[in-house]
N, C-alpha and C positions, 0 to 999 in steps of 0.2 A: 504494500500500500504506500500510496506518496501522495505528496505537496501538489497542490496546481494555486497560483498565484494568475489573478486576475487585474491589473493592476491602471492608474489613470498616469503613469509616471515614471519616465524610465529609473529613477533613484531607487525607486523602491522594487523596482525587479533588477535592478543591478545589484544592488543590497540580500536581498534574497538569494538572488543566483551563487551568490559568493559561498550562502548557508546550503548550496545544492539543490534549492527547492528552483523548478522551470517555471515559467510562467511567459505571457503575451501583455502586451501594453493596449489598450484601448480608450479612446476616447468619446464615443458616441453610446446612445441607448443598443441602437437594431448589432452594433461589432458586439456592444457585455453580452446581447442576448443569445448573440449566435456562438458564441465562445463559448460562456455556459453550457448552454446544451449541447454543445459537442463534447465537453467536460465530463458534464452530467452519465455520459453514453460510456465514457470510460471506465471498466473495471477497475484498473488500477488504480485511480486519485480515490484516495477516501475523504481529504479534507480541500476545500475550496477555499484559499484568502483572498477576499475581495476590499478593495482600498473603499473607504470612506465615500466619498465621491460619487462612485460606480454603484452603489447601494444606492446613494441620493437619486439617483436617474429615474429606479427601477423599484422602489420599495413594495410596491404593491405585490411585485414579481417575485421579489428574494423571500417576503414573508408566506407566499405561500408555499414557497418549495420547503422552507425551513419549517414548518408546519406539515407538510405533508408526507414532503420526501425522506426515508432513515437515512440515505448515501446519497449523494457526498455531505458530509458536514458541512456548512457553507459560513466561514467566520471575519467577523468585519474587523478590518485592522486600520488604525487613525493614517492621515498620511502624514510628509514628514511637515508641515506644519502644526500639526498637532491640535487641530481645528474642530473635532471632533465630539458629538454629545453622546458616548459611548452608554453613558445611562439611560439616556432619555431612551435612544434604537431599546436597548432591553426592555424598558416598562412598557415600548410602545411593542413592542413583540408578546410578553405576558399578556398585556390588554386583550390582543387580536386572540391569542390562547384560549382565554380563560372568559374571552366576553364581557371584560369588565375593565373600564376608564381609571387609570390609576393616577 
């Protein structure tokens, strides 16, 4: 099982590549989506890191595969500005979960 990095930034797949993990740079909604799901199709990736950003495009999308789907794990990493509301994505993920406005 491995790494698939999804990324809006060459730093942070250059950054990762260095940790061994591959990954594709993109910047548009329709490139994250069609990535993903060629991702998605892969046995081998068990866990998907997707940059901040690339979530922001598509949240409707990401939260239902994370809700639906067991594989790949799909995990949101800040980018390197660090601009990120790493809490808020989680309570707004429980919400959509559990039915309930937190």
């Amino acid at each position: 099982m491995k790494f698939f990095l999804i990324s809006d930034n060459i730093d942070t797949q250059m950054g990762l590549r260095l940790a061994g993990i591959e990954g594709v740079v993109v910047h548009e909604r329709h490139e994250m989506l069609e990535t993903l799901e060629k991702v998605m199709h892969d046995d081998e990736v068990a866990i998907v890191l997707l940059t901040t950003k690339l979530i922001e495009l598509c949240p409707d999308v990401i939260s239902e595969i994370k809700l639906k789907q067991k594989k790949p794990l799909i995990v949101e990493i800040p980018d390197r500005h660090g601009d990120s509301k790493i809490g808020e994505t989680i309570d707004r993920y429980v919400s959509e979960a559990i039915g309930v406005k937190l």
